[in-house]
C-alpha positions as CSV (number, residue, x, y, z in Angstrom):
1,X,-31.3,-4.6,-55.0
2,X,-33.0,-7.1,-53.3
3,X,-31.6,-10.5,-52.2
4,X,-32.8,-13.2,-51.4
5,X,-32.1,-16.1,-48.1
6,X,-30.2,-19.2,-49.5
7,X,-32.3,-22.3,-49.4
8,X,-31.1,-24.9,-47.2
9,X,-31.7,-27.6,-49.8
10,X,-29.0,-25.8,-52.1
11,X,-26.2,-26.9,-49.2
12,X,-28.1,-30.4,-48.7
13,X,-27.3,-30.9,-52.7
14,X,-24.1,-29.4,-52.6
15,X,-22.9,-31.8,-49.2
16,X,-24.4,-34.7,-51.1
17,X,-22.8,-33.7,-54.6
18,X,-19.3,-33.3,-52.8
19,X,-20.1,-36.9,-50.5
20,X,-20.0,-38.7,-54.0
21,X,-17.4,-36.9,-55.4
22,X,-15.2,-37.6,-52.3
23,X,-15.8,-41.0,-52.2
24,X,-15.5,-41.5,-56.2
25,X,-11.9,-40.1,-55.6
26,X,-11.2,-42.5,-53.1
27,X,-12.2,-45.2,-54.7
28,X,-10.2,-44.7,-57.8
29,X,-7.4,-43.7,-55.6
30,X,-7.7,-47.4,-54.5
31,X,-8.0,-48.9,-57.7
32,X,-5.5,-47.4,-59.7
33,X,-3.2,-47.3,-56.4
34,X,-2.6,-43.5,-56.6
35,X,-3.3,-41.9,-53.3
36,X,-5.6,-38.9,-53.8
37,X,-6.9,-38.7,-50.2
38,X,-6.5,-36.1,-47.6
39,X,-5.4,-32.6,-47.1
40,X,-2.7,-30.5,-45.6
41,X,-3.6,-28.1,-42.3
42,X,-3.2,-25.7,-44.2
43,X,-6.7,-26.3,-45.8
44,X,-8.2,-26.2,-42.5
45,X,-6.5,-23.4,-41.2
46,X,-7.7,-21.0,-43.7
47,X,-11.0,-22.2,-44.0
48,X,-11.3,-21.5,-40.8
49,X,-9.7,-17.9,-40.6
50,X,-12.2,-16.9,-43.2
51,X,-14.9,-18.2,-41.7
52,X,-14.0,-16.0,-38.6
53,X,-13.5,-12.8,-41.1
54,X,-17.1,-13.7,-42.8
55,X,-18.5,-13.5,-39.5
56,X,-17.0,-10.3,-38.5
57,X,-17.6,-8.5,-41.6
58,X,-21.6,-9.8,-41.2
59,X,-21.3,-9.0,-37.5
60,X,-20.5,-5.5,-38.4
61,X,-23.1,-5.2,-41.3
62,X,-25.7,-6.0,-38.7
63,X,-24.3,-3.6,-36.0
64,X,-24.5,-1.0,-38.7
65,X,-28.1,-1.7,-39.9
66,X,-29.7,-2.0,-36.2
67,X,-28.7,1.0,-35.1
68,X,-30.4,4.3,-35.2
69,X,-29.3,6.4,-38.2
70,X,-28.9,9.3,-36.2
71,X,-26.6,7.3,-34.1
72,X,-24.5,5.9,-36.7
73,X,-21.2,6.6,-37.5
74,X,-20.6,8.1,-41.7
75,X,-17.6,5.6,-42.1
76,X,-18.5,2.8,-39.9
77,X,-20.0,0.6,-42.8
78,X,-19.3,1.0,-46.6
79,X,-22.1,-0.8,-48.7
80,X,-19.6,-1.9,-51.0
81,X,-18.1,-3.9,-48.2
82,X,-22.0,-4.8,-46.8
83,X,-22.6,-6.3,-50.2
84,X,-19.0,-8.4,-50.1
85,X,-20.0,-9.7,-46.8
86,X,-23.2,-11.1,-47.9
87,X,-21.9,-12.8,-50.9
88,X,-19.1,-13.9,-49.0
89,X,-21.7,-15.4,-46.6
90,X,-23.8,-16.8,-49.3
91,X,-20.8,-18.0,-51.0
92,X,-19.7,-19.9,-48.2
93,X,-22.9,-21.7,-47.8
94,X,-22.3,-23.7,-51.1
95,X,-19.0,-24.2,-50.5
96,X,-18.7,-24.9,-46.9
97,X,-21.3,-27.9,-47.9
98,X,-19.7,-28.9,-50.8
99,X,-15.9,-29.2,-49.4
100,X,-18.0,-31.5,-46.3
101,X,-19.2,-33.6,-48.4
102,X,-15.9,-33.9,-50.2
103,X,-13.6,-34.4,-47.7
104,X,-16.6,-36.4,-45.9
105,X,-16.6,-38.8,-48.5
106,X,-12.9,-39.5,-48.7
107,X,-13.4,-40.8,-45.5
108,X,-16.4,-43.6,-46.0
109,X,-14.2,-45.5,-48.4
110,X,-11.1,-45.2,-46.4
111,X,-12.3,-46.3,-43.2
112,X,-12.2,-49.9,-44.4
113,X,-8.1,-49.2,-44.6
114,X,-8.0,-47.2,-41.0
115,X,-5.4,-49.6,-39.6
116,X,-2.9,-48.5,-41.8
117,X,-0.6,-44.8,-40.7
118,X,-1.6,-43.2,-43.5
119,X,-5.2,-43.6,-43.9
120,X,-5.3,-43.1,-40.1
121,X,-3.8,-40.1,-41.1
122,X,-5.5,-39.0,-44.0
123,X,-9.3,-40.0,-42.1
124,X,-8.1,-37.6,-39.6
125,X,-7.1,-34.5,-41.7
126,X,-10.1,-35.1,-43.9
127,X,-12.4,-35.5,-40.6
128,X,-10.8,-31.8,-39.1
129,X,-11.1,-30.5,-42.3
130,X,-14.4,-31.5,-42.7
131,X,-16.0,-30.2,-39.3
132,X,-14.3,-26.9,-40.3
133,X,-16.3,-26.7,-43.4
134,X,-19.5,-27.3,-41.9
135,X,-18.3,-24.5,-39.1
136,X,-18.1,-22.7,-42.1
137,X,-21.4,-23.3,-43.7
138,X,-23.3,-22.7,-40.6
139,X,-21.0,-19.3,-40.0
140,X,-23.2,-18.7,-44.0
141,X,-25.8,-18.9,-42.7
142,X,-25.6,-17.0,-39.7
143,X,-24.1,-14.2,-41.3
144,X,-26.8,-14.5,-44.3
145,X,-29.1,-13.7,-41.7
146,X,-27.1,-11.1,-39.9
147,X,-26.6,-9.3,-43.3
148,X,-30.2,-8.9,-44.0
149,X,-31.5,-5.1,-43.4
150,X,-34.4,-4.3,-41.1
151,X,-38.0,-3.9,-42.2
152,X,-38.6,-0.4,-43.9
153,X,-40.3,2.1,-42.5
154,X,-42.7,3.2,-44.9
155,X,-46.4,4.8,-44.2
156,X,-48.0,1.1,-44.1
157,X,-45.8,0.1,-41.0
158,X,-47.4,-0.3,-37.9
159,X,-45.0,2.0,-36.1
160,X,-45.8,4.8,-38.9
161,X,-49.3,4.7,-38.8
162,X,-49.5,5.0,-34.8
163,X,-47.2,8.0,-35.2
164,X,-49.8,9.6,-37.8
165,X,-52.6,8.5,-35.4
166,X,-51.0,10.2,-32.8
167,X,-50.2,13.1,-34.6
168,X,-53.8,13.5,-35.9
169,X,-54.9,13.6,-32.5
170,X,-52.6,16.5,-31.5
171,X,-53.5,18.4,-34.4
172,X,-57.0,18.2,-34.0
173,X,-56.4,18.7,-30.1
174,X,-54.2,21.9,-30.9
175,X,-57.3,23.2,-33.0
176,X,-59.9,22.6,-30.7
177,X,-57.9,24.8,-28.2
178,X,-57.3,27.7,-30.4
């Protein structure tokens, strides 16, 4: 299976699509006078414990994949769990942008209202909540990146074709000395 690097551009539309979401929500939560802004520390908290378990799991993918197979522990990596991690990581690309933008966007039309306790409030859970998802959609693409496996070592790479090289020239040393 091959998989491919997330674009950047795929999070740039997914921050902006959340942004206008965000700020539609707070702007009908104004009009209609039901609050709709906000979000608990809850939100925040777990967002950012699985960002710290994405990043552990792609930590470890990339531990397993850089080091020498002969080196490598039989258990230390299942591929089922490589493959989680990088979906996991790409996942969290999309929505790590997305939930920015949304909770972003609560805040632009709520600023206008900062003097009152509970936008003040609700600008400041939205803002920590907010920084933790774009902690989270960097932590993406980090561990994107970390996930990926190392070139393969086939006969067109350079470091095969020097071994071959050097291994014709023994050979034809070895039978020049018989």
């Amino acid at each position: 299976m091959n998989a491919h690097r997330t674009p950047w551009w795929h999070a740039a539309i997914a921050l902006v699509l959340g942004l206008i979401a965000g700020a539609g929500l707070a702007v009908l939560g104004e009009s209609t006078g039901l609050t709709l802004i906000g979000t608990p520390w809850f939100v925040a908290a777990v967002l950012a414990v699985i960002g710290v378990v994405a990043l552990v799991l792609a930590l470890n993918v990339h531990k397993y994949a850089t080091t020498d197979p002969k080196k490598r522990p039989k258990t230390f990596v299942n591929p089922s769990v490589a493959f989680k991690a990088l979906v996991l990581c790409k996942s969290m690309i999309l929505a790590g942008a997305a939930l920015a933008g949304w909770y972003g966007g609560q805040i632009i039309p709520t600023l206008a209202h900062i003097e009152g306790s509970f936008y003040e409030h609700a600008v400041l859970e939205c803002a920590v909540t907010a920084a933790v998802c774009l902690a989270d959609m960097v932590i993406g693409f980090v561990g994107e990146w970390l996930c990926q496996l190392p070139p393969d070592e086939g006969a067109e790479h350079p470091k095969m074709q020097e071994q071959q090289r050097q291994g014709g020239l023994a050979g034809a040393a070895a039978k020049t000395a018989r």
